[in-house]
C-alpha positions as CSV (number, residue, x, y, z in Angstrom):
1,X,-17.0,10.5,7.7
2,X,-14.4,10.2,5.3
3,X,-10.5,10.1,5.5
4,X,-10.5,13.7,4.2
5,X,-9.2,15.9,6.4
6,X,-5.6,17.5,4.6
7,X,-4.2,20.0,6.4
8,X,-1.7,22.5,3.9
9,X,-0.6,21.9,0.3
10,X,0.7,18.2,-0.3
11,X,0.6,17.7,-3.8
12,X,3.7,20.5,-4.7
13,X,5.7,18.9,-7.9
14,X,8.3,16.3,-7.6
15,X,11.1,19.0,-7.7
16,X,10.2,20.2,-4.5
17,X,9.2,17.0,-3.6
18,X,12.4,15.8,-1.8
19,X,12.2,18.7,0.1
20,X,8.5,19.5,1.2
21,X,7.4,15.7,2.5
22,X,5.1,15.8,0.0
23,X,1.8,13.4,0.6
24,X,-1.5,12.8,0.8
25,X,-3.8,10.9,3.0
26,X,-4.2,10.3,5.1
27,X,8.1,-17.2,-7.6
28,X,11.2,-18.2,-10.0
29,X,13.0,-14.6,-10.9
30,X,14.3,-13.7,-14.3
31,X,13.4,-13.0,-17.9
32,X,11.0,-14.8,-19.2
33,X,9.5,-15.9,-16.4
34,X,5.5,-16.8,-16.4
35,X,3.4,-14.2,-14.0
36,X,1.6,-15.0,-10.9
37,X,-1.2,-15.8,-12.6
38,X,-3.8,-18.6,-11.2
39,X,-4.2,-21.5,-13.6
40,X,-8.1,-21.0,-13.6
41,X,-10.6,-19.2,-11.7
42,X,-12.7,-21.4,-9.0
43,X,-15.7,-23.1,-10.6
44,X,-14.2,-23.0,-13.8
45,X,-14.3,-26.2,-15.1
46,X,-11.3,-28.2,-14.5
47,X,-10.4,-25.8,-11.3
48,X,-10.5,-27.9,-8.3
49,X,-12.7,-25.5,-6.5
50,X,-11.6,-23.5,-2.6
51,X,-9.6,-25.4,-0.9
52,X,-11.4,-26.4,2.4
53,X,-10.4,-23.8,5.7
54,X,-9.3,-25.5,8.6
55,X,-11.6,-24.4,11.4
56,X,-11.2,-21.2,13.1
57,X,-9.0,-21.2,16.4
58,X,-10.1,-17.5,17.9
59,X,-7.7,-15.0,19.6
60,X,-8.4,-13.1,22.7
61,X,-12.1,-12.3,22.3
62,X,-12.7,-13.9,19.0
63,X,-11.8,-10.3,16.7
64,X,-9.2,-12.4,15.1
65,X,-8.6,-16.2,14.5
66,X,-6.1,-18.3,12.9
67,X,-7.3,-20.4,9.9
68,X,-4.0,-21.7,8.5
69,X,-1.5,-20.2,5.9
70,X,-3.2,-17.5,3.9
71,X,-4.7,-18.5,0.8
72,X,-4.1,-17.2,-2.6
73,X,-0.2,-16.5,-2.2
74,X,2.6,-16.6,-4.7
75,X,5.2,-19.7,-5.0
76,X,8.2,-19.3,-2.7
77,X,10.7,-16.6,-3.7
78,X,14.2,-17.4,-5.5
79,X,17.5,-15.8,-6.1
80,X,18.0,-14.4,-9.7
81,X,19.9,-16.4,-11.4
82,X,23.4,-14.6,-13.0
83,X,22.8,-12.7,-15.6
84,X,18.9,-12.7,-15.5
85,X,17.0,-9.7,-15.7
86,X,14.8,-8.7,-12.3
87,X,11.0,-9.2,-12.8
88,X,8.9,-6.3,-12.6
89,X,7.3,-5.4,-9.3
90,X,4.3,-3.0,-9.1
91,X,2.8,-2.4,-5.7
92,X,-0.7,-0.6,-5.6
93,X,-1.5,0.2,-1.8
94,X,-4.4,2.3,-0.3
95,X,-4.3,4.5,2.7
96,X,-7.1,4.3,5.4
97,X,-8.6,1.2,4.1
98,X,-12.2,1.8,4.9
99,X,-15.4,1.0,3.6
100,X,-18.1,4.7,3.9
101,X,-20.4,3.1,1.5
102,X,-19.3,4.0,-1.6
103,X,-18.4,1.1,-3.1
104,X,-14.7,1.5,-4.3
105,X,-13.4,-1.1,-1.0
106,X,-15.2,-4.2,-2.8
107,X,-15.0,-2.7,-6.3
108,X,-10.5,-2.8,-6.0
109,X,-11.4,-6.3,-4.8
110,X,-13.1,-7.8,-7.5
111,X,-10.9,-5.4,-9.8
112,X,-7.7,-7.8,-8.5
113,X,-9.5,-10.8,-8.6
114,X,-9.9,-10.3,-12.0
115,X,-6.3,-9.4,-12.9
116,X,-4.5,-11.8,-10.5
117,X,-3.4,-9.0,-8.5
118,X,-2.3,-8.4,-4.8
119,X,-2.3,-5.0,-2.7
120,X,-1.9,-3.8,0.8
121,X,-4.4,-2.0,2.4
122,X,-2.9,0.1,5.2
123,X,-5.7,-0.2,7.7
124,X,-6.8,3.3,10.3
125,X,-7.2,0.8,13.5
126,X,-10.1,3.8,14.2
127,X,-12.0,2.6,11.0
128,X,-12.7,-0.7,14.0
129,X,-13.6,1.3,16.7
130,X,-17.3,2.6,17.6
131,X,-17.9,6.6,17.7
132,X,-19.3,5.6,21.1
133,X,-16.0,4.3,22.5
134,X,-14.0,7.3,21.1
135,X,-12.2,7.5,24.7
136,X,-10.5,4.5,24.5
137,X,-8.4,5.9,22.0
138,X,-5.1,8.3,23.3
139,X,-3.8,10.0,20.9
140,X,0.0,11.4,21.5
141,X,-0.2,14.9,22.2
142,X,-3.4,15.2,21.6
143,X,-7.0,15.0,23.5
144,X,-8.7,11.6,24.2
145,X,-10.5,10.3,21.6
146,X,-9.6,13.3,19.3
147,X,-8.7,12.3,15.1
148,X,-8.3,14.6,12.5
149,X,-10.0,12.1,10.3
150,X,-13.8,11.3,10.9
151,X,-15.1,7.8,13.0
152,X,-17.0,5.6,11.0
153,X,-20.7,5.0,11.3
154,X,-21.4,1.9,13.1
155,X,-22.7,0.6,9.8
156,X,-20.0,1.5,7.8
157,X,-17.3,0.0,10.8
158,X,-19.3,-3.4,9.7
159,X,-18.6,-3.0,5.9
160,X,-15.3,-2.6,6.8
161,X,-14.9,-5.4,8.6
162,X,-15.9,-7.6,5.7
163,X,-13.9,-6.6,3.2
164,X,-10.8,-6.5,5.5
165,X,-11.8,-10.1,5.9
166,X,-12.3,-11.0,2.4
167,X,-9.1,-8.9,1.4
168,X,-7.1,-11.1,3.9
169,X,-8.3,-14.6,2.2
170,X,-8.3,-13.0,-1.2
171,X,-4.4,-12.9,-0.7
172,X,-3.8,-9.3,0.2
173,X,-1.9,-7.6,2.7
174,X,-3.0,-6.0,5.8
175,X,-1.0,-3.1,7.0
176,X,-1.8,-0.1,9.4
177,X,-2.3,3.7,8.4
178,X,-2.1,4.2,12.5
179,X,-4.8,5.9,13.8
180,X,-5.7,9.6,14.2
181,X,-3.9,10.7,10.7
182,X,-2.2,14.1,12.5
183,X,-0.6,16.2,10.1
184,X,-0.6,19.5,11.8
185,X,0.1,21.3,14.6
186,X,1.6,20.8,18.1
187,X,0.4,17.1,18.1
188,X,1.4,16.1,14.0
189,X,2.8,12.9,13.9
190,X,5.7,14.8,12.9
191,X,6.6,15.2,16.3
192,X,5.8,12.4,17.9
193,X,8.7,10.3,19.8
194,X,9.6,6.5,19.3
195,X,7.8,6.0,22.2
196,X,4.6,7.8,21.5
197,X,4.9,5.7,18.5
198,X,5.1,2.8,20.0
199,X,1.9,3.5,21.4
200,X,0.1,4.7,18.6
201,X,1.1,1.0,17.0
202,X,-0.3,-0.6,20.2
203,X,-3.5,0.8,19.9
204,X,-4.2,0.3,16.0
205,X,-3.1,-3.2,16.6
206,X,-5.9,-3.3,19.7
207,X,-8.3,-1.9,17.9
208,X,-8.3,-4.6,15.4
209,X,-7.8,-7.3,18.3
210,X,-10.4,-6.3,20.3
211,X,-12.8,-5.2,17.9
212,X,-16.0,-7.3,18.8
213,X,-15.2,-6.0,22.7
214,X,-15.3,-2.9,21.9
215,X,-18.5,-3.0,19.3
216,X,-20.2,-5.8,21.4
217,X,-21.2,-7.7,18.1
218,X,-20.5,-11.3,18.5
219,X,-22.5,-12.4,16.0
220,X,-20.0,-11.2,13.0
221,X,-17.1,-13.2,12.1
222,X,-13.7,-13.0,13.4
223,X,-10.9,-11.7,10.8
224,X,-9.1,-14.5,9.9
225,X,-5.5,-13.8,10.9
226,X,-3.6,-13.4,13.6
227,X,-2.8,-9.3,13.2
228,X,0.5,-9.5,15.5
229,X,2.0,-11.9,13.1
230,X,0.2,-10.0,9.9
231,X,1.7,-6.5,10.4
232,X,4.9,-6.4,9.2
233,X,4.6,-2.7,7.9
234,X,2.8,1.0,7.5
235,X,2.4,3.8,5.7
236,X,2.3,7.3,8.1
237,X,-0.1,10.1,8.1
238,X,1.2,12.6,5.3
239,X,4.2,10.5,5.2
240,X,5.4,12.7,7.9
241,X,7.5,10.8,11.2
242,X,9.4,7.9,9.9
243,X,12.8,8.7,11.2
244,X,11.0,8.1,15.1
245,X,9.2,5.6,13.6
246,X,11.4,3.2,12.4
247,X,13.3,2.6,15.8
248,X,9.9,1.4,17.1
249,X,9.4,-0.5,13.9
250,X,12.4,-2.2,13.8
251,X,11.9,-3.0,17.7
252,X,8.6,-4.5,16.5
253,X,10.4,-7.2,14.0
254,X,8.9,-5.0,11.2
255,X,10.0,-5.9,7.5
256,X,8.9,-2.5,5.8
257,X,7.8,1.0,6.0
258,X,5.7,2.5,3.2
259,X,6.2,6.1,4.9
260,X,9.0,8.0,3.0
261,X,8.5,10.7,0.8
262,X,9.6,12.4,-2.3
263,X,11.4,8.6,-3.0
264,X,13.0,8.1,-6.6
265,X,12.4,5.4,-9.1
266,X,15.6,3.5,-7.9
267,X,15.9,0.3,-5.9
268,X,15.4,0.4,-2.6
269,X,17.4,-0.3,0.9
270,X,17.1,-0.4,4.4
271,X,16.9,1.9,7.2
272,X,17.7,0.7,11.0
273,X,17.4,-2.8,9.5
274,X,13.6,-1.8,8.0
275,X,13.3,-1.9,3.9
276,X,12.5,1.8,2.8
277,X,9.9,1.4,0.5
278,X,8.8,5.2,-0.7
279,X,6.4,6.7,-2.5
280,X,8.2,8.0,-5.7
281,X,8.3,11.0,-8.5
282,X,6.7,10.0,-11.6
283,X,6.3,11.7,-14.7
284,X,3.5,14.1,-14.6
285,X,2.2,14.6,-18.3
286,X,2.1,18.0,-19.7
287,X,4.0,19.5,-16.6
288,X,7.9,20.2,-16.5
289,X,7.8,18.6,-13.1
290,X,7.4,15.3,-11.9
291,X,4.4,13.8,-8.9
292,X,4.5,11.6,-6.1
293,X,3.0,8.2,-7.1
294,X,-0.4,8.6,-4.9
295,X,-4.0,10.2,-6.0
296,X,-3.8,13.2,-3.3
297,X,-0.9,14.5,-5.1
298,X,-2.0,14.6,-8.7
299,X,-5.5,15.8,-7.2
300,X,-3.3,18.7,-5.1
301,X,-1.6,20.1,-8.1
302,X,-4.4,19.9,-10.5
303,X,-7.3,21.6,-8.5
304,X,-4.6,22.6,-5.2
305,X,-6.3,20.3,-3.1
306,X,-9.8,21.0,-3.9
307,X,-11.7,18.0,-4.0
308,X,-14.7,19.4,-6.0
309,X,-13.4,21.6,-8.5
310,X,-15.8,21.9,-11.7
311,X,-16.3,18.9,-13.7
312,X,-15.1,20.1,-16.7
313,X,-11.6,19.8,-16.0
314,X,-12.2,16.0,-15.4
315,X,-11.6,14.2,-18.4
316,X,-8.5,15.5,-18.9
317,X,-7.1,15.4,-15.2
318,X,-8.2,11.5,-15.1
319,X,-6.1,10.9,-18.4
320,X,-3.7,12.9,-17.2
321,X,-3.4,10.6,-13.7
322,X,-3.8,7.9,-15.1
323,X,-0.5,8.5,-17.6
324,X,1.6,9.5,-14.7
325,X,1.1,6.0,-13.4
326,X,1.3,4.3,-16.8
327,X,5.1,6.4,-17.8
328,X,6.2,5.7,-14.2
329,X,6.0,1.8,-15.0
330,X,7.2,2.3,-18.4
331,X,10.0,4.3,-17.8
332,X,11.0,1.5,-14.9
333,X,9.7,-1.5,-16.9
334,X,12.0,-0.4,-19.8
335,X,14.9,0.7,-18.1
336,X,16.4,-0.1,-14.6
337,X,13.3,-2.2,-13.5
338,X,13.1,-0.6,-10.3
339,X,9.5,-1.4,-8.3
340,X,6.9,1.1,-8.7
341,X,5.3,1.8,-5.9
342,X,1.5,3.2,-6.1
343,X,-0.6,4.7,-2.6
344,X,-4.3,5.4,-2.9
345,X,-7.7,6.1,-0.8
346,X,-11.1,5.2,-1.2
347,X,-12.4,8.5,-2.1
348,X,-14.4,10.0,-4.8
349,X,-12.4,13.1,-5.0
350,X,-12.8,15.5,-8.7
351,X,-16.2,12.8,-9.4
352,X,-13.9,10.1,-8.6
353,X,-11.3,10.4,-11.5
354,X,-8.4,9.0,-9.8
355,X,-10.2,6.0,-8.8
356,X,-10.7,5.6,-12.6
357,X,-7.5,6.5,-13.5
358,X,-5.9,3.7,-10.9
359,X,-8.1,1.3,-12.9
360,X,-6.9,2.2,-15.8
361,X,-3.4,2.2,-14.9
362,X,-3.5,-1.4,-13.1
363,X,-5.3,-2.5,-16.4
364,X,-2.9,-1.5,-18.6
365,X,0.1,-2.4,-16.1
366,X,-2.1,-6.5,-16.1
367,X,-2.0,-6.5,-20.1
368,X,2.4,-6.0,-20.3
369,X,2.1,-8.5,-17.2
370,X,0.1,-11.6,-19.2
371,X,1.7,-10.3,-22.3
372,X,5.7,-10.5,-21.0
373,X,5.3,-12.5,-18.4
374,X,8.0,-10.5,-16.6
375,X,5.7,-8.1,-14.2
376,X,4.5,-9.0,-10.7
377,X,1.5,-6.7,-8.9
378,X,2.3,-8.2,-5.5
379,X,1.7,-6.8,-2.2
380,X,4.5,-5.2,-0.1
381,X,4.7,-7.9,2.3
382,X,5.4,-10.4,-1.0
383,X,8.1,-7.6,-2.2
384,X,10.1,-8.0,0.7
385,X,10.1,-11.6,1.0
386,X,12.0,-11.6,-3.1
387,X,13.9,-8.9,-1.8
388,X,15.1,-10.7,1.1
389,X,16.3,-14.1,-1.1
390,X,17.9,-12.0,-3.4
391,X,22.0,-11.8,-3.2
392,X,22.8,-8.7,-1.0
393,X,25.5,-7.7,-4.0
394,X,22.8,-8.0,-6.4
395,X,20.4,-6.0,-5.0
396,X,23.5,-3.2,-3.9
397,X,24.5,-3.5,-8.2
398,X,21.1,-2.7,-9.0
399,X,21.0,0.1,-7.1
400,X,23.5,1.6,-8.7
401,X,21.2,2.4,-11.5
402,X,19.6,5.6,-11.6
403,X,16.0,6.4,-12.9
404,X,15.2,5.7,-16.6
405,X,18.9,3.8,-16.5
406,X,19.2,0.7,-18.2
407,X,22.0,-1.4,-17.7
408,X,24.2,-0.2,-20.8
409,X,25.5,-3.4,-21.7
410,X,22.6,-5.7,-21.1
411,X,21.2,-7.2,-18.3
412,X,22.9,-10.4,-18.8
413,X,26.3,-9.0,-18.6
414,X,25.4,-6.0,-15.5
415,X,24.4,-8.9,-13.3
416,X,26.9,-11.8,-14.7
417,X,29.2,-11.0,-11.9
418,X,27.7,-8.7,-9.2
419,X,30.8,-8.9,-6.7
C-alpha cells in the first residue's frame, strides 16, 4: 500500500497557512559562479569512467556497510566573499521514499542524473520492514505494529531497497519520514513527547540497520552507508511535532529539520541549535492566496484532497502546480535569493499531474541553473554544510530581507559590510 492515508484538510491556502500546520504526507559562492555541474557524464569519451569503490566493510548484520566517502558530491563549501551575491539554492525532497511499483522512485533518479541534480529522500524506516514482522514495530501511543500508512509488499520492500542504494551513490541524501505517519487522534505525532520521539527515531534508524535480519534475505546487497552517520535530518508526518522533536534532534547531533510548516520565502535560522528548514508559501496561480511548497497541498485545494477527481480538470491543475513552483523560484531567484524548499511523494495522485508538474518545474529551475550559473539543486544535507561556512552576520543581514525583497541598493553594497 501506498503512503496515502491523510487524515483532515491539509492543503488550506497559505493565509491560513501559518496557522493551520498545513501539510501533506505523509562549492565557491557568489555571482557568477559555474553550477555544480559534472564535467561529462561516465562513458563519455574523455570522462575517466566510475571511480573504483573500496570494498564493502559491513555493519552489524550486513544491512549497511561503509564504502568510503560518498560519491558524486559537490566541491567543499566557501564563505561569500563581500559584496557577492548568494547562489541560488533549490531543494526538491520527497516524503516516504518508497518504491510500490510505479515507477516514479527510479524515474526522479534518472530525471537528476540528467540535470546534475541532488535531493533528499526522507525515508518511512517501515517501507524496510516485512508485513510479517509488523510487531517489532512500537508505535508511541499507539498498538504494536499499528501505521496509518500501509506496509509494503515484500516485493516492493526490495525495490525499495535498490533505489535507496542507488540514490545514496548517485549523491543524494538519505533522511527519515519516521515511521507510522500519525496525524490524528489520541496517538498523532502531534502529541508525542521528546522521548517517545526519541524512540520513534530509534526504530526508523533500526529498521534500516537491521533490515536483512528482519527480512532474512542475505543474498541482496547491503546499503552502502553507515545510516547513524547519514541522518542528519527529517521531515514529520503532516509536519505536525517539531517543537518535541527538535530536543531529541539536537540530542542526536542532528543538522536540520525539514518539519515546519506554513514557512516563508526568507532565510532561514536555527532552533535549539537545529537549522529550521520549512516548507514555504508560494504563489498559487489564479488564486488570491498563496500554497505550501509540496504536491499534497496544491492537490488539497484543487480537488480538497481528493486524489481521483475527474480528469478533466487535469491539464489545467498540473500547469497550475507546476507555476506555483516555477514563481516561487522566480520570485526568490530575482529578489532576496532565499532557498526554495520543495517536499514531494511518489504518488500518482489527479493521474499523476504533480509528478509532472515537479518535472517540469525542476526542468525549468536546471535551464536558469546552466544558463546563470548562479543556482544550486542540492540536497539539504549540502545546504547546511554552505550555511554553516557562511559568516554568522551574513547569514543574520540576509535575513533581514523579506519575501520578494531585493537588496535596494545592490547586492554588492547590502553585503559589503555585514557587521
Amino acid at each position: 500500500m501506498r503512503d496515502v492515508s491523510r487524515r483532515g484538510l491539509l492543503g488550506l491556502g497559505a493565509g491560513a497557512a501559518a496557522a493551520a500546520a498545513l501539510a501533506g504526507c505523509g562549492s565557491s559562492s557568489g555571482e557568477g559562479e559555474r553550477p555544480t555541474v559534472s564535467p561529462g557524464r561516465q562513458g563519455e569519451p574523455g570522462h575517466p569512467g566510475p571511480p573504483k569503490r573500496p570494498a564493502a566493510k559491513p555493519i552489524g548484520d550486513g544491512s549497511t556497510s561503509y564504502t568510503g566517502k560518498q560519491p558524486h558530491q559537490p566541491a567543499a563549501p566557501e564563505r561569500l566573499e563581500p559584496g557577492r551575491k548568494p547562489p541560488q539554492f533549490v531543494i526538491f525532497s520527497w516524503d516516504g521514499a518508497g518504491e510500490v511499483g510505479n515507477g516514479l522512485f527510479p524515474r526522479f533518479l534518472d530525471l537528476a542524473k540528467q540535470h546534475d541534480a541532488h535531493m533528499t529522500f526522507f525515508l518511512s524506516g517501515l517501507y524496510l520492514l516485512p508485513e510479517s514482522k509488523k510487531r517489532l514495530y512500537r508505535p508511541p501511543n499507539n498498538a504494536v505494529g499499528a501505521s496509518d500508512i500501509g506496509y509494503l509488499t515484500d516485493a516492493h520492500v526490495k525495490e525499495t531497497l535498490k533505489y535507496v542504494r542507488q540514490a545514496w551513490l548517485d549523491g543524494h541524501e538519505i533522511g527519515t519520514h519516521f515511521n507510522g505517519h500519525f496525524c490524528a487522534g489520541t496517538g498523532s505525532v502531534a502529541n508525542w513527547t521528546s522521548a517517545q520521539w526519541r524512540s520513534e527515531i530509534d526504530q526508523a534508524v533500526s529498521f534500516v540497520k537491521k533490515w536483512r535480519t528482519n527480512t532474512g534475505w542475505t543474498d541482496l546487497p547491503s546499503l552502502p552507508f553507515d545510516y547513524d552517520k547519514e541522518l542528519v535530518g527529517g521531515r514529520t508526518p503532516c509536519l505536525l511535532g517539531q517543537s518535541n522533536l527538535l530536543p531529541a534532534a539536537r540530542d542526536l547531533g542532528w543538522r536540520y529539520d525539514a518539519s515546519s510548516p506554513g514557512g516563508r520565502q526568507r532565510w532561514p535560522g536555527k532552533r535549539l541549535g537545529v537549522w529550521d528548514l520549512p516548507l514555504q508559501a508560494v504563489p498559487f496561480p489564479g488564486r488570491s492566496f498563496e500554497v505550501l511548497s509540496m504536491d499534497y497541498n496544491m492537490l488539497a485545494n484543487q480537488s480538497l484532497s481528493t486524489t481521483r477527481a475527474p480528469a478533466y480538470n487535469y491539464p489545467a491543475w498540473r500547469k497550475q502546480s507546476a507555476e506555483a513552483y516555477i514563481q516561487g523560484f522566480k520570485r526568490a531567484y530575482e529578489t532576496n535569493r532565499a532557498p526554495l524548499f520543495i517536499g514531494n511523494h511518489f504518488e500518482e495522485w489527479n493521474g499523476g499531474i504533480y509528478m509532472d508538474a515537479v518535472e517540469q518545474a525542476l526542468k525549468h529551475i536546471s535551464a536558469t541553473a546552466e544558463k546563470h550559473g548562479d543556482v544550486r539543486l542540492v540536497s539539504f544535507r549540502q545546504f547546511v554544510d554552505w550555511m554553516d561556512v557562511q559568516d554568522p552576520k551574513v547569514l543574520a543581514k540576509m535575513r533581514t530581507l523579506d519575501v520578494g525583497q531585493a537588496p535596494a541598493d545592490g547586492w554588492k553594497k547590502f553585503l559589503a559590510n555585514p557587521s
